[in-house]
PyMOL commands that place a pseudoatom at each C-alpha (Angstrom):
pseudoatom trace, name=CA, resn=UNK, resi=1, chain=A, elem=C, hetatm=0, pos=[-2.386, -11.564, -79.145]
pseudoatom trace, name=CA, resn=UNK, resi=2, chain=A, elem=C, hetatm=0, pos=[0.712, -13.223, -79.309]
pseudoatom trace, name=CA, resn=UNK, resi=3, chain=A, elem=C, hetatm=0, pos=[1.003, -16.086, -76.711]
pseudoatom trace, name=CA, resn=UNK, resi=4, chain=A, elem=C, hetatm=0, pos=[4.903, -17.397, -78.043]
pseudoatom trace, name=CA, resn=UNK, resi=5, chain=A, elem=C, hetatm=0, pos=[5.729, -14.236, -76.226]
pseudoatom trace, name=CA, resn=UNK, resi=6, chain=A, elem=C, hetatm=0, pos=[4.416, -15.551, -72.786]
pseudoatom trace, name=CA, resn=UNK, resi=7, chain=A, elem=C, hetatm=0, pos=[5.488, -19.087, -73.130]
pseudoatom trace, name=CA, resn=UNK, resi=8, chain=A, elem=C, hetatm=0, pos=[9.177, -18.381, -73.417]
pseudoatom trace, name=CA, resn=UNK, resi=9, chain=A, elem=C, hetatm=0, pos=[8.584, -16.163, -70.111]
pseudoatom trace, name=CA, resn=UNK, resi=10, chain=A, elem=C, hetatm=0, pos=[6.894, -18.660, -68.402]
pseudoatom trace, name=CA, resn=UNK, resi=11, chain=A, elem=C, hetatm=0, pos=[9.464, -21.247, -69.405]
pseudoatom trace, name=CA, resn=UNK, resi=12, chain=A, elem=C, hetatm=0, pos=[12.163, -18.701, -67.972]
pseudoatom trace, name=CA, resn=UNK, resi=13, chain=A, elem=C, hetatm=0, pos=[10.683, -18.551, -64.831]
pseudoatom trace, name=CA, resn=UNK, resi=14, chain=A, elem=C, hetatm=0, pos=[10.305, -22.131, -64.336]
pseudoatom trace, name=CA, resn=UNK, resi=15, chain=A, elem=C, hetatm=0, pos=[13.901, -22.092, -65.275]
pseudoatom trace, name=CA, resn=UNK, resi=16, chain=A, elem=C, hetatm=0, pos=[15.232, -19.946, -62.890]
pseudoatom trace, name=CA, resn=UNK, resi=17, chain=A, elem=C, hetatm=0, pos=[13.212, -21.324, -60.067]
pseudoatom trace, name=CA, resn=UNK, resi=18, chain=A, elem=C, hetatm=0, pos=[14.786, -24.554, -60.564]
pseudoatom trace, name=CA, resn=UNK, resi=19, chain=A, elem=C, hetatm=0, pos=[18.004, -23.814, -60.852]
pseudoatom trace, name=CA, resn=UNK, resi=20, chain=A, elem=C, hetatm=0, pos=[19.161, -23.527, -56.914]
pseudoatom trace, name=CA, resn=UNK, resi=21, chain=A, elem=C, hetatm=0, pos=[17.113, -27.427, -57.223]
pseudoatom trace, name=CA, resn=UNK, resi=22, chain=A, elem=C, hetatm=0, pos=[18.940, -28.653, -59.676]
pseudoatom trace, name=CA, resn=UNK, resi=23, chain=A, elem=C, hetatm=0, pos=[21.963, -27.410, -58.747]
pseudoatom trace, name=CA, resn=UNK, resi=24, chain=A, elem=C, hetatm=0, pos=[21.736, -27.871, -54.725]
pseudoatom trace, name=CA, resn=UNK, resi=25, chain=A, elem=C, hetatm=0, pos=[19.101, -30.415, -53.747]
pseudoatom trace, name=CA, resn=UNK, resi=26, chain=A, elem=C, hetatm=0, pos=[18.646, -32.454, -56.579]
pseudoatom trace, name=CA, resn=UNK, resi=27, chain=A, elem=C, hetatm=0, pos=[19.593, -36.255, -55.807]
pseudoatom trace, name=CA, resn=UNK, resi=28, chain=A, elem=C, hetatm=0, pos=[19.103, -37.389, -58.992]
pseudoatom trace, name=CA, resn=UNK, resi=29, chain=A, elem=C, hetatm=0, pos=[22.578, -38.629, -62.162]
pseudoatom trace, name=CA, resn=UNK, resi=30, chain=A, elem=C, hetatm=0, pos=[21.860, -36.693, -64.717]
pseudoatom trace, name=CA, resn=UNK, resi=31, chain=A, elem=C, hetatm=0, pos=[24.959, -36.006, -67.719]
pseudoatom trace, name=CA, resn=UNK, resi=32, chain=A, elem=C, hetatm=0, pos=[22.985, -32.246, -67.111]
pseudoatom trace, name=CA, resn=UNK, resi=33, chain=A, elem=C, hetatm=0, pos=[23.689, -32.019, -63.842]
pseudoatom trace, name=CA, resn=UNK, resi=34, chain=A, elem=C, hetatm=0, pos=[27.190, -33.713, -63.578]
pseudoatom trace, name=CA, resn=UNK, resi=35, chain=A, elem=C, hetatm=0, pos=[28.070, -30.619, -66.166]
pseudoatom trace, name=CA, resn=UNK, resi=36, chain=A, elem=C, hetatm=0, pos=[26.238, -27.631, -63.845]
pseudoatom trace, name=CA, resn=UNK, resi=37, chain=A, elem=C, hetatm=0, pos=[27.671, -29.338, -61.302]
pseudoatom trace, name=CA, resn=UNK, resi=38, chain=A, elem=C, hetatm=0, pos=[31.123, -29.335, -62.416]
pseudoatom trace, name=CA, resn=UNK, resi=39, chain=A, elem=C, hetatm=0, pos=[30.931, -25.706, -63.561]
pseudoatom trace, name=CA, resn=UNK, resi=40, chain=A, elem=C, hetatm=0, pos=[29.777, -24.848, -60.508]
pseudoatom trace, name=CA, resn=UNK, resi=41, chain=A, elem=C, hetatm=0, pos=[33.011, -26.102, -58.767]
pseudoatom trace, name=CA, resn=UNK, resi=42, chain=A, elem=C, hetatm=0, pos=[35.127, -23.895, -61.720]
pseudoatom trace, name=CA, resn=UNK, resi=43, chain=A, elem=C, hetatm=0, pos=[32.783, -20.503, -61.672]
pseudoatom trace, name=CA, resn=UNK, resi=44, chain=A, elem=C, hetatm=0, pos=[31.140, -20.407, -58.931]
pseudoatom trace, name=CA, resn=UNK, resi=45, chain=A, elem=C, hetatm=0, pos=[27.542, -20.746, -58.078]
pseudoatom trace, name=CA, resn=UNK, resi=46, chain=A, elem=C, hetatm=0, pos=[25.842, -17.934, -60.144]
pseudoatom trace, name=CA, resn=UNK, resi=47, chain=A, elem=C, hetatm=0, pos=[27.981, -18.282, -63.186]
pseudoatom trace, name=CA, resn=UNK, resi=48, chain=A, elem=C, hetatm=0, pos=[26.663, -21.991, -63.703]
pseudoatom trace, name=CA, resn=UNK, resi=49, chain=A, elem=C, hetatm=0, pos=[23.065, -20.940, -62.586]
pseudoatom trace, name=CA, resn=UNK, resi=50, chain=A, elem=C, hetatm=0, pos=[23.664, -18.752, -65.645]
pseudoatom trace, name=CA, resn=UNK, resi=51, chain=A, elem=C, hetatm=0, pos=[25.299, -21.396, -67.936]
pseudoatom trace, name=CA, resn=UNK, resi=52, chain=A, elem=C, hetatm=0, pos=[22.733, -23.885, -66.588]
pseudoatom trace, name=CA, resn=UNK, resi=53, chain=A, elem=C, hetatm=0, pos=[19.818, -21.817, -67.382]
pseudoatom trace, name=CA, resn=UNK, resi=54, chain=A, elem=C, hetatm=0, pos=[21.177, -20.631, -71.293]
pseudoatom trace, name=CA, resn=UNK, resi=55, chain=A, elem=C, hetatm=0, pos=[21.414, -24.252, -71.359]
pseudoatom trace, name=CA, resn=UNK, resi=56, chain=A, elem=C, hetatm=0, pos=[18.232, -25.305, -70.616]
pseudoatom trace, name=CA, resn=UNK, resi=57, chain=A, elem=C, hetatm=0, pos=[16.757, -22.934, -72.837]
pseudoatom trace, name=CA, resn=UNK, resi=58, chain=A, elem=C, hetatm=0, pos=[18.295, -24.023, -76.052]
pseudoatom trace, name=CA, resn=UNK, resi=59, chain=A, elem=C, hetatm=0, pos=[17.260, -27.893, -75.103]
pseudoatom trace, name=CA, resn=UNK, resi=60, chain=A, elem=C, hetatm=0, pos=[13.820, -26.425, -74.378]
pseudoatom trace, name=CA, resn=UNK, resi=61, chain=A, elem=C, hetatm=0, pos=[14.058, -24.896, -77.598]
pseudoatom trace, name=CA, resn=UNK, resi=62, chain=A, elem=C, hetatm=0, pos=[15.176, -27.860, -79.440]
pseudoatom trace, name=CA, resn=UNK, resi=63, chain=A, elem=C, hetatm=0, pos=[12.539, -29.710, -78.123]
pseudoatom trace, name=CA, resn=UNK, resi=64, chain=A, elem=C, hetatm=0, pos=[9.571, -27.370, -79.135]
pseudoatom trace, name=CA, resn=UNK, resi=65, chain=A, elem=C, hetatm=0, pos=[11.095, -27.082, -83.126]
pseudoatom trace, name=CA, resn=UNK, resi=66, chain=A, elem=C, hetatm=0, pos=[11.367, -31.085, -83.411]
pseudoatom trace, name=CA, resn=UNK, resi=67, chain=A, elem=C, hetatm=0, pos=[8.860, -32.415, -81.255]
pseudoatom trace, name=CA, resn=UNK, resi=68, chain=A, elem=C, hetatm=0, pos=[10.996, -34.890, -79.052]
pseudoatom trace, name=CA, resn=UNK, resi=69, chain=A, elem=C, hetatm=0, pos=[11.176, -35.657, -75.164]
pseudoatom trace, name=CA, resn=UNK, resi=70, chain=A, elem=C, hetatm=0, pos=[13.679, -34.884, -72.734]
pseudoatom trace, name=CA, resn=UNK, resi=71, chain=A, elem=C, hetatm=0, pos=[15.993, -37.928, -72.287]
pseudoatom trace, name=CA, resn=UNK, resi=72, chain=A, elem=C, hetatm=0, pos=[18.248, -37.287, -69.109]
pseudoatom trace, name=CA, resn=UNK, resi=73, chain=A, elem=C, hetatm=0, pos=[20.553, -39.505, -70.196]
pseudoatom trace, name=CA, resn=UNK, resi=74, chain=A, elem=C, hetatm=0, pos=[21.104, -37.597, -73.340]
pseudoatom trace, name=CA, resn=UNK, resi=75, chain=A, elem=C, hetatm=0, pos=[24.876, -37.108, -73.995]
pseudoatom trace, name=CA, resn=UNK, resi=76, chain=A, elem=C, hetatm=0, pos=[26.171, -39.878, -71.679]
pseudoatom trace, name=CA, resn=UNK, resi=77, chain=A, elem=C, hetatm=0, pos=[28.652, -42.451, -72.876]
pseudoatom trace, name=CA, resn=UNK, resi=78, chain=A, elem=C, hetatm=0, pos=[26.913, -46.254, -72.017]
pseudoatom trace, name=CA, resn=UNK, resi=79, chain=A, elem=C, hetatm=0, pos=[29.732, -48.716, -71.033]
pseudoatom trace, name=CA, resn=UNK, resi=80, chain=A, elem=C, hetatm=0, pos=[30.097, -51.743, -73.158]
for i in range(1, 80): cmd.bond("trace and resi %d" % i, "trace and resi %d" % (i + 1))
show_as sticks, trace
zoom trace
């Protein structure tokens, strides 16, 4: 039985259920959701769900080929 299969559609549906969160609700500064949030402004609400979600995939990818956490703060530009 292959079980990589059912891990990428489990991911996907965590995805998706989180997207209205992370886009809507979410309180939290994130350089992730600064971006979705931006987008959304541009496209419109389901095109950055979209965008959002593609994107989340390839960091969840990412993260399962080298092994690393999920920094938040990834991709943000530190003053000093």
């Amino acid at each position: 039985m292959d079980t990589s299969h059912a891990v990428v559609t489990t991911s996907c549906d965590i995805c998706s259920s989180r997207l209205p969160v992370i886009l809507n609700r979410s309180t939290a500064t994130s350089t992730l959701r600064t971006w979705a949030l931006a987008l959304k402004e541009r496209l419109g609400f389901k095109r950055a769900a979209v965008a959002l979600a593609r994107k989340l995939a390839v960091i969840m990818h990412t993260m399962l080929k080298t092994g690393e956490l999920f920094d938040p703060r990834a991709g943000a530009i530190t003053a000093g």
